[in-house]
C-alpha positions, 0 to 999 in steps of 0.5 A, a space after each residue: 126602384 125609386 119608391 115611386 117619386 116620378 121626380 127622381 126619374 132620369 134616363 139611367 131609371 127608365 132604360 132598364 125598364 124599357 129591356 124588362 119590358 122587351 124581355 117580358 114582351 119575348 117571353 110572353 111571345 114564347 109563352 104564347 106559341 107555347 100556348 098555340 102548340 098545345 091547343 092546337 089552334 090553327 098556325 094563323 090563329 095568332 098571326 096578328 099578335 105575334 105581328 103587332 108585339 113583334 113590332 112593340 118588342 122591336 121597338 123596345 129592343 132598339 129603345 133600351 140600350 139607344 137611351 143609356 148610349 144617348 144619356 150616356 153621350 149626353 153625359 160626356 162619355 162619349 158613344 159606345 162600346 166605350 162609354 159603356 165602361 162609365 156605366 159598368 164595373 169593368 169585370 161585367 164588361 162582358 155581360 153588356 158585350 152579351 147583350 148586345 150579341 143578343 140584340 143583333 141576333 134578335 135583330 136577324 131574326 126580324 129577317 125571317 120575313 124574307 129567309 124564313 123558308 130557307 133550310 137554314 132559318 132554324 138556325 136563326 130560331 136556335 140563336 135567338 132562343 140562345 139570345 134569350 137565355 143570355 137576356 137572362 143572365 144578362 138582366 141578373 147580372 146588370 139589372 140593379 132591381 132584379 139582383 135582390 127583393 122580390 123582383 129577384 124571385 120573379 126574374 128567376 121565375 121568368 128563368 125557370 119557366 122560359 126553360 120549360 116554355 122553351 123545351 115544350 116549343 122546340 120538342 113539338 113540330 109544328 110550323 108556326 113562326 111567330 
């Protein structure tokens, strides 16, 4: 981090925080509908916060890797896959690749408006929770912060209770959708 001098602010700072964010919003998502099954509130009861976050998550998701691409172009590397080279040590190549696996399949789960009826959506809902676990490493592996400190404790944190989050979502049935 930059010890709170906003002046040293640049994009190459602020990107990274705008994937936590993303990722933190999700979680807190899965957290949430974790939340709904165990209480046993009614499926609609939080149809208006899994819709407006889902809109701010979104957002977030789009906004992180287009600022580094932008900053990126600006800079004179050029647009991606390729300018991703200048940002990455070749051998976590790999690790951006990931995330941007996640990304799209984050964003064929924004269809479940329209195909989330269909028998094969819960494939969809499996990927997506895949994407996550990938987020993960992904933000371990490129996330400067997350690598040491006391943030490294919380992401790894954020890890361990997504894991469990996930196992009580996916072993309860029950027919909410976020």
């Amino acid at each position: 981090m930059n010890g709170w001098k906003f002046d040293e602010l640049s994009v190459y700072r602020v990107f990274p925080l705008i994937g936590l964010l993303a990722f933190s919003w999700l979680w807190a998502q899965y957290c949430m509908l974790a939340l709904l099954y165990w209480s046993g509130q009614p499926k609609d009861s939080l149809q208006t916060y899994f819709r407006l976050s889902g809109y701010g998550v979104l957002v977030m998701l789009l906004l992180h890797p287009s600022l580094l691409a932008g900053k990126l172009w600006q800079d004179g590397f050029g647009l991606p896959p390729g300018s991703y080279g200048h940002y990455v040590a070749p051998q976590l190549r790999w690790v951006v690749v990931l995330g941007i696996l996640s990304l799209l399949l984050f964003l064929a789960y924004e269809s479940h408006r329209w195909f989330a009826s269909r028998s094969w959506w819960r494939y969809v809902t499996y990927l997506s929770d895949i994407a996550m676990l990938a987020i993960l490493y992904h933000g371990l592996r490129l996330g400067g912060d997350l690598q040491a400190g006391w943030y490294h404790f919380v992401w790894l944190g954020y890890g361990i209770l997504f894991i469990v989050v996930l196992l009580y979502v996916r072993t309860h049935k029950q027919s909410v959708q976020p």
